[in-house]
Residue frames as a rotation matrix with the C-alpha (Angstrom) as fourth column:
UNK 1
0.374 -0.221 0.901 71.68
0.893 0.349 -0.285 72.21
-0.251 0.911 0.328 49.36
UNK 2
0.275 -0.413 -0.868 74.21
-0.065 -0.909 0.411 74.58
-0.959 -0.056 -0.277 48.40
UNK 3
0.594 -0.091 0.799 74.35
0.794 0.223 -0.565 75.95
-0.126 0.971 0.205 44.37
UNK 4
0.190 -0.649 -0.737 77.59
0.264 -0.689 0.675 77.32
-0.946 -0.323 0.041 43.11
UNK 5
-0.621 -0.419 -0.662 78.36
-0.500 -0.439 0.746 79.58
-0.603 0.795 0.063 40.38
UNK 6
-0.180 0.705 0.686 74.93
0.921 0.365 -0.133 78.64
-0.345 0.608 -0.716 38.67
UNK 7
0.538 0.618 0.574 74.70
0.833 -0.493 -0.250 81.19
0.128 0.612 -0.780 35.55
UNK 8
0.939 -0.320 -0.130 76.99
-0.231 -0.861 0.454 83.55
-0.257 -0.396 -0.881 37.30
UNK 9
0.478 -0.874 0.087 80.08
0.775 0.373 -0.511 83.66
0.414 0.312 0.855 35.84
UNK 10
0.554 -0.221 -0.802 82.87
0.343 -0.818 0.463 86.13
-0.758 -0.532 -0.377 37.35
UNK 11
-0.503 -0.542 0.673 83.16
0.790 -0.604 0.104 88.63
0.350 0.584 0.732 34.96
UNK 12
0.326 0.584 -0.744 83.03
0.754 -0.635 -0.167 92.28
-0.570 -0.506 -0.647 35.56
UNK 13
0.519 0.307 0.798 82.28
0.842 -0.345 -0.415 94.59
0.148 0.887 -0.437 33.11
UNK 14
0.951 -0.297 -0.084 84.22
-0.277 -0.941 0.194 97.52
-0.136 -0.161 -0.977 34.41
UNK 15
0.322 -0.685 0.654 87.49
0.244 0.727 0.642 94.94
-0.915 -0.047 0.401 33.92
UNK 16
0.141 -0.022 0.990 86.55
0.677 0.732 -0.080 94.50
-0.723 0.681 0.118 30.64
UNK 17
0.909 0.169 0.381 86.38
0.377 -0.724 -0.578 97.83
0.178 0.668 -0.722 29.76
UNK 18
0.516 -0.850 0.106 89.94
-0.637 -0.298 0.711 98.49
-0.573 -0.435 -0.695 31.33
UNK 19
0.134 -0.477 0.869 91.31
0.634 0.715 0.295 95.46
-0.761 0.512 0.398 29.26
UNK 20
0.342 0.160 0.926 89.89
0.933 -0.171 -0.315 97.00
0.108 0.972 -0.208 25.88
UNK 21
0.978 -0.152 0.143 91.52
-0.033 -0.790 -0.612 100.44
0.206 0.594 -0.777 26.39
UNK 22
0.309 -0.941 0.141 94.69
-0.390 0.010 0.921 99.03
-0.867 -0.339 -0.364 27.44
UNK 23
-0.031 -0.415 0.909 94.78
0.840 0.482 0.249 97.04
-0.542 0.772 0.334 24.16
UNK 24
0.723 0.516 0.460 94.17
0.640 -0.248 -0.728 100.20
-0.261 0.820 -0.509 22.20
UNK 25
0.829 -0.528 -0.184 96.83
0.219 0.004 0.976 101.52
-0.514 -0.849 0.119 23.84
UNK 26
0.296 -0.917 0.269 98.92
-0.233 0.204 0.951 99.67
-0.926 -0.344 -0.153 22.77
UNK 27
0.125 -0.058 0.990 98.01
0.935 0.340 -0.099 99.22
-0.331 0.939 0.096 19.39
UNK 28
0.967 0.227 0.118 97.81
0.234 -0.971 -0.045 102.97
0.104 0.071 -0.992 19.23
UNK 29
0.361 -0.926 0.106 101.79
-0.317 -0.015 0.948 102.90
-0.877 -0.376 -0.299 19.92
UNK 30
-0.097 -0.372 0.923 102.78
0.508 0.779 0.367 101.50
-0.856 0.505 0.113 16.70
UNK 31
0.649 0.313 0.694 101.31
0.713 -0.568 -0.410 104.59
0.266 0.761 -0.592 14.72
UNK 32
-0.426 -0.492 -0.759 103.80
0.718 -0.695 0.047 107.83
-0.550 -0.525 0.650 14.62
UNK 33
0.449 0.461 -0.766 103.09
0.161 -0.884 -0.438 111.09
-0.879 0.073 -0.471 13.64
UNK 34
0.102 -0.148 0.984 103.66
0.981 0.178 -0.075 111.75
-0.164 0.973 0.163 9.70
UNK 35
0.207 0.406 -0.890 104.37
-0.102 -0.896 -0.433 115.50
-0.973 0.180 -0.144 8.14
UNK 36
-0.353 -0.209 0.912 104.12
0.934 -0.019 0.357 116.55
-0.057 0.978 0.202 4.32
UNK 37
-0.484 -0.539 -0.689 104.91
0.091 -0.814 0.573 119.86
-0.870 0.215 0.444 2.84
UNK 38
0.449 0.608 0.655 102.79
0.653 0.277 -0.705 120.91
-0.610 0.744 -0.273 0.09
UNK 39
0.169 -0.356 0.919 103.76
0.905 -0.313 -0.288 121.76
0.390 0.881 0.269 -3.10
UNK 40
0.544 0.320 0.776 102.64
0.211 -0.947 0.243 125.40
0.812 0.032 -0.583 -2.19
UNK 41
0.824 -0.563 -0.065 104.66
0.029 -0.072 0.997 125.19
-0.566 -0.823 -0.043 1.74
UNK 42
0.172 -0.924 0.341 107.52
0.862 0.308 0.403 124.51
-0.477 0.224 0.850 -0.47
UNK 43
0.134 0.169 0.976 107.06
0.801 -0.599 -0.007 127.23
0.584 0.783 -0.216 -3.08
UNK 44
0.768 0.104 0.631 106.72
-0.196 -0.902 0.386 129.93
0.609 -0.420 -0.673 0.08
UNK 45
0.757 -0.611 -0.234 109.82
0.491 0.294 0.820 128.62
-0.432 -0.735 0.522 1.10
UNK 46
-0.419 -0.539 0.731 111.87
0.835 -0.545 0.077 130.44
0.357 0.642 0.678 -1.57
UNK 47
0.915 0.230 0.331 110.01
0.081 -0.909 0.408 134.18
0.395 -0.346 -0.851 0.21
UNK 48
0.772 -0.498 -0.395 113.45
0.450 -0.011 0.893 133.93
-0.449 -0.867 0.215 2.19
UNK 49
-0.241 -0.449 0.860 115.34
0.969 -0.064 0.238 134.65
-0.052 0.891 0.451 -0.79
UNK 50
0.164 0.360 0.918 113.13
0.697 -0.701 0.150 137.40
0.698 0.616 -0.366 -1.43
UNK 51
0.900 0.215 -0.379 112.96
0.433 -0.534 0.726 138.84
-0.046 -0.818 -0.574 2.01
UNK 52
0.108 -0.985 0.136 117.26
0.903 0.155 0.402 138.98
-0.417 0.080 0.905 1.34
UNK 53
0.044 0.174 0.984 116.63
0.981 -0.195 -0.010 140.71
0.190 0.965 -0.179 -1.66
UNK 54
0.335 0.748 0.573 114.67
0.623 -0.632 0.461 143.41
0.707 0.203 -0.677 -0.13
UNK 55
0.870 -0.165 -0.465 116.48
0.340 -0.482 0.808 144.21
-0.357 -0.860 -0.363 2.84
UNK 56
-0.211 -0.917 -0.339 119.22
0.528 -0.399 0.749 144.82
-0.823 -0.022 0.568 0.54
UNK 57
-0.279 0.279 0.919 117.73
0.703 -0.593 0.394 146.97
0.654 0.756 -0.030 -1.88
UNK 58
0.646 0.426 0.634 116.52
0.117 -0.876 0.469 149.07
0.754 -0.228 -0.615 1.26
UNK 59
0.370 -0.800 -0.473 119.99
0.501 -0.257 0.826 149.31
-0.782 -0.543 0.306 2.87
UNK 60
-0.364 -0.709 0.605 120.92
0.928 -0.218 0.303 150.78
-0.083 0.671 0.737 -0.81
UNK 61
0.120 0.704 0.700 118.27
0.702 -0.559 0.441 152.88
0.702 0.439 -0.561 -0.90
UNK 62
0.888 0.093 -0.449 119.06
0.421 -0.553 0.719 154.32
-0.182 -0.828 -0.531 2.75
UNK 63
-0.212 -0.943 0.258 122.95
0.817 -0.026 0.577 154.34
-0.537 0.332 0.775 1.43
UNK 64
-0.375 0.025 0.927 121.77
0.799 -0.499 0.337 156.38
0.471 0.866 0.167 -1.52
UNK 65
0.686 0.625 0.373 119.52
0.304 -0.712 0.633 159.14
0.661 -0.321 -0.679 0.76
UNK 66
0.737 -0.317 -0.597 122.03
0.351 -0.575 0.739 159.96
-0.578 -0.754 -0.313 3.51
UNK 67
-0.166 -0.983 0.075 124.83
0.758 -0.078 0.648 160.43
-0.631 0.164 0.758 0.60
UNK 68
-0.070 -0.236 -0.969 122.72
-0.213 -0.946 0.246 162.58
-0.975 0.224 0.016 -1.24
UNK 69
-0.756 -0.195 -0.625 122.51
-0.555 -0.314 0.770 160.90
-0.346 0.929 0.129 -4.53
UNK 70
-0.601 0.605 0.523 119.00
0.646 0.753 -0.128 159.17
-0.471 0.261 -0.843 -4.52
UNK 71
-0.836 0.019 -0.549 117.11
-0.378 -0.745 0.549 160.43
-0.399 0.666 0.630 -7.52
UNK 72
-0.262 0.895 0.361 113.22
0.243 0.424 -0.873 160.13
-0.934 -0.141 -0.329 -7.79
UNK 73
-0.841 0.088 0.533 111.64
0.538 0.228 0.811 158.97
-0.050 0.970 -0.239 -11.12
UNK 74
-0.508 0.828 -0.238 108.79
-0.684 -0.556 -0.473 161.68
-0.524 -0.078 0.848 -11.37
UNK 75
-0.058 0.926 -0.372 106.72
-0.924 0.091 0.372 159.79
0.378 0.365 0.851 -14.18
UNK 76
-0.383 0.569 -0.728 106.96
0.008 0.790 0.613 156.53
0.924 0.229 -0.307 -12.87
UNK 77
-0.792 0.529 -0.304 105.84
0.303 -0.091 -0.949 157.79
-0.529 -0.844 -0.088 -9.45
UNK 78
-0.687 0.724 -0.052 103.10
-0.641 -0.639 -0.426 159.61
-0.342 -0.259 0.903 -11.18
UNK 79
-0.377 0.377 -0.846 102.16
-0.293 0.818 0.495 156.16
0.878 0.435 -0.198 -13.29
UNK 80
-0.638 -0.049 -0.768 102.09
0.166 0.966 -0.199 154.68
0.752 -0.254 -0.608 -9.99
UNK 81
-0.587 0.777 -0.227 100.03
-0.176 -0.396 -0.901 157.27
-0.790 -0.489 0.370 -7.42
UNK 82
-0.386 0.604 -0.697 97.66
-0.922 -0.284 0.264 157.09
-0.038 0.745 0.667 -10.93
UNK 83
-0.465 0.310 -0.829 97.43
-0.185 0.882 0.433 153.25
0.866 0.354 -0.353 -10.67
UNK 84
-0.885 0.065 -0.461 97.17
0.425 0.517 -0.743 152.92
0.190 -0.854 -0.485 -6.82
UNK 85
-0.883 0.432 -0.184 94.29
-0.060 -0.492 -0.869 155.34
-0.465 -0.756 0.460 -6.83
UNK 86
-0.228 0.834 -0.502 92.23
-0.909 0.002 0.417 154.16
0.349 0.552 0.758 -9.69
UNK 87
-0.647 0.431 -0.629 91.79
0.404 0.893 0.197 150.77
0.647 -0.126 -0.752 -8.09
C-alpha cells in the first residue's frame, strides 16, 4: 500500500519568500522620488544676489585703495571696534 501526498502539500517556504519580495518589488516601482523646497531653501536662495552685491562693493573698494582715494570714517570705525568688543 502506497500513500501519496497525504498532508504534504508541495510548498516551500523559501519560494514563498522569493514570491513576496518580488511582489514588493514591483509595487515599490510605482513610487518616485518627490523634492520640496522650503519656504526658508527658497528665501536663502536670494544670498546669490547678495554674494553679487558684495563682490562688487569689494572690487570698488580695491578700485578706491590702489587709486589712492579710499577715505576711512574714523567715528564710525570707532562706533564699531566699541560695539564688536563690548559683546
Amino acid at each position: 500500500m502506497k500513500i501519496q501526498g497525504y498532508g504534504v502539500n508541495a510548498i516551500n517556504p523559501y519560494k514563498n519568500q522569493q514570491l513576496k519580495t518580488t511582489e514588493v518589488q514591483k509595487n515599490s516601482l510605482n513610487f518616485k522620488d518627490q523634492l520640496e523646497i522650503s519656504t526658508q531653501a527658497k528665501d536663502l536662495q536670494g544670498v546669490k544676489s547678495y554674494e553679487t552685491e558684495r563682490t562688487d562693493r569689494v572690487a570698488e573698494l580695491k578700485a578706491q585703495i590702489q587709486n589712492g582715494t579710499y577715505q576711512v570714517d574714523s567715528t564710525k570705525l570707532a562706533q564699531d571696534l566699541l560695539n564688536y568688543f563690548r559683546r
